[in-house]
N, C-alpha and C positions, 0 to 999 in steps of 0.2 A: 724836480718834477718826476723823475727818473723813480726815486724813493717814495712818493706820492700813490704813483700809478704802482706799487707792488703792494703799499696798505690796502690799495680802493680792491684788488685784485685776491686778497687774502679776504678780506671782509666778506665779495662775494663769494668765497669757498667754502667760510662757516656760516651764512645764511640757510637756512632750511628750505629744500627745494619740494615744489610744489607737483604734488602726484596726483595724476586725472585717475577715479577709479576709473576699472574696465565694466563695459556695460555688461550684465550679465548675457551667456549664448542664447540662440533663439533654442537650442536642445533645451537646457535647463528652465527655461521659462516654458517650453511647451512641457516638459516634466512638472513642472510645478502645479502648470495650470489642469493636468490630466491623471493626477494625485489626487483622488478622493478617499475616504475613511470608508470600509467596509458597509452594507447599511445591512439592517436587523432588518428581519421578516417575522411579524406575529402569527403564531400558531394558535387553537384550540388545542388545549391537553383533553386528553381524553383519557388516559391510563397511564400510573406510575409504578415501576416493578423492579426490584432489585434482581441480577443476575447473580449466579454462581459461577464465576469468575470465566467463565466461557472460554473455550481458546476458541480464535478467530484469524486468517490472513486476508489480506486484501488483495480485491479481484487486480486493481487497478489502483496508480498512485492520487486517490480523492480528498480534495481539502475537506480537511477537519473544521470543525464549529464549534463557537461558544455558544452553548445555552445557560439561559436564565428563566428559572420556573418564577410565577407569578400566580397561586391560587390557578383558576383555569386557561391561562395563557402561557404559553411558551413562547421566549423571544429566541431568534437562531440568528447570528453573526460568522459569518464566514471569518477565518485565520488565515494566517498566510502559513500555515503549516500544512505538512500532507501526507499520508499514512505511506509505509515503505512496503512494497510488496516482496521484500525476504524479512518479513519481522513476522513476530509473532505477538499479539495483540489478545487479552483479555478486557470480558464485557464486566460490568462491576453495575451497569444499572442500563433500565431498558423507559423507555416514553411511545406515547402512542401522540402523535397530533394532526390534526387534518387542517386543512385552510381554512372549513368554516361554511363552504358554500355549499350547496345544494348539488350533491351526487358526488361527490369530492373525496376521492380514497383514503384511508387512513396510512400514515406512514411510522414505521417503526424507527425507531432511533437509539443507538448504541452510546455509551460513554463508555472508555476505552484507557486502558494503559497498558502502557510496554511492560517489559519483562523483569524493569528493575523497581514497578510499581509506580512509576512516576505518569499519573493523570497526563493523558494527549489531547484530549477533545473528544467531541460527539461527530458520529456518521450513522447516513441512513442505513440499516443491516441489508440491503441490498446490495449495497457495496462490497459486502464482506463474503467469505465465507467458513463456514463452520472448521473448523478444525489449523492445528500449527502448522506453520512453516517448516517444513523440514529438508535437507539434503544431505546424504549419505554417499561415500563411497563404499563400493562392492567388489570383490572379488571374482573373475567371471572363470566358473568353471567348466562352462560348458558353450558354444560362442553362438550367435543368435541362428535360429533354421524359420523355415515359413510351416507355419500353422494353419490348419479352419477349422476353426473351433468359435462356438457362441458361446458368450457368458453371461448371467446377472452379476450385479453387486451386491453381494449380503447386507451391506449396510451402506449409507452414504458415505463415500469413500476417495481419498487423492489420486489423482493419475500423477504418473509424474515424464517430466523430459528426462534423456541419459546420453549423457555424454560417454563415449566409449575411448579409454585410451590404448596407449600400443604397449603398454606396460600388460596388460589383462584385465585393468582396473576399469571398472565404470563408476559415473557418479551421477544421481539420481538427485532429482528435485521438484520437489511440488509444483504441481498446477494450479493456476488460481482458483478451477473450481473442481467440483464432486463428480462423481458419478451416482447416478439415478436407482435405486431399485424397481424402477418401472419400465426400462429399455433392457435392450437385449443389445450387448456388444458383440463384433465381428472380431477376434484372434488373430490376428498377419504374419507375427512373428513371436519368437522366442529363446529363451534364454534362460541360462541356471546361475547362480551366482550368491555367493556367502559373505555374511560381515567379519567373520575372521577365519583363522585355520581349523576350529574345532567344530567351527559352528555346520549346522547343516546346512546345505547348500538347498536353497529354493527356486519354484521356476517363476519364471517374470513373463508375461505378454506385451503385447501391444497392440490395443484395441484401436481400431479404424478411427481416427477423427477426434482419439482423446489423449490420449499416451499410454506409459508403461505401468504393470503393476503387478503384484505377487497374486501368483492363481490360489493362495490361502485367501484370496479375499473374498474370493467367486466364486460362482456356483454352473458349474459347464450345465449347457441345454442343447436341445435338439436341435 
């Protein structure tokens, strides 16, 4: 009997034991069920125009889109991708399309690629703005004094933020947007400073409410 009960006892060891799945979480099932696919929004084209390679930064990190031209309809699909606001972005082709309805603005739209050429998506060009991404260190020759002085912008032009270090070095970085040739900026502060030992050294301001910038950009006024 003895011998009996260690057969009946081995048997059930190689029996295959029976596994209750686990019910999926209520997390994953509300994931599931609040996973939807991007949806398309049809547009009127209105205008199609190739750009000459544009440099462009972005204001702000805005998802990119898939469009598809169809004859006079544009279809627009948001991505789950999103443009990087230290990148620099070239326009390669431009679209005009509006919604369609009665009084309904017309919106410009960019196609876009990076810097190694590789196509990112389409964005509205309000998003963007004209000119590269840039950040530089500088040399400071001379250390910031207070200024009042007005300026224009000769051209549409970068402010930039500056980080100042205890080395003497600053390092200067674009703003997401431009300066106006149609405003008058206010001068607060100032500063001299060169990109190498030979180079000449330039002065820099800091215009009230936008950042820093080289006074070769400007045009002092009354």
């Amino acid at each position: 009997m003895k011998k009996l009960n260690t057969i009946m006892a081995a048997v059930a060891l190689a029996l295959p034991i029976a596994v209750t799945p686990l019910a999926p979480t209520t997390a994953l099932v509300a994931s599931a069920a609040t996973t939807k696919p991007a949806k398309a929004t049809t547009y009127t084209l209105c205008k199609t125009a190739k750009v000459n390679k544009v440099a462009y930064r972005a204001k702000t990190d805005t998802t990119l889109a898939k469009v598809s031209l169809e004859k006079s309809k544009a279809k627009v699909t948001p991505t789950k991708r999103k443009l990087a606001t230290d990148k620099t972005y070239r326009a390669v082709k431009a679209i005009t399309i509006t919604t369609g309805k009665k009084g309904a603005k017309k919106i410009q739209c960019l196609e876009l690629k990076n810097q190694k050429g590789t196509t990112v998506g389409w964005v509205t060009a309000s998003a963007l703005t004209k000119g590269a991404y840039q950040k530089c260190t500088l040399t400071v020759t001379r250390k910031t004094k207070a200024v009042k002085q007005n300026y224009r912008a000769k051209a549409a032009s970068a402010t930039f933020s500056a980080s100042f270090k205890k080395d003497g070095k600053v390092t200067l970085t674009s703003k997401p947007t431009n300066l106006t040739t149609k405003k008058c900026y206010a001068a607060k502060e100032a500063f001299y400073a060169k990109t190498s030992k030979k180079a000449t050294a330039h002065e820099y301001v800091y215009l009230k409410g936008q950042g820093w910038i080289a006074t070769t950009q400007l045009k002092a006024v009354k």
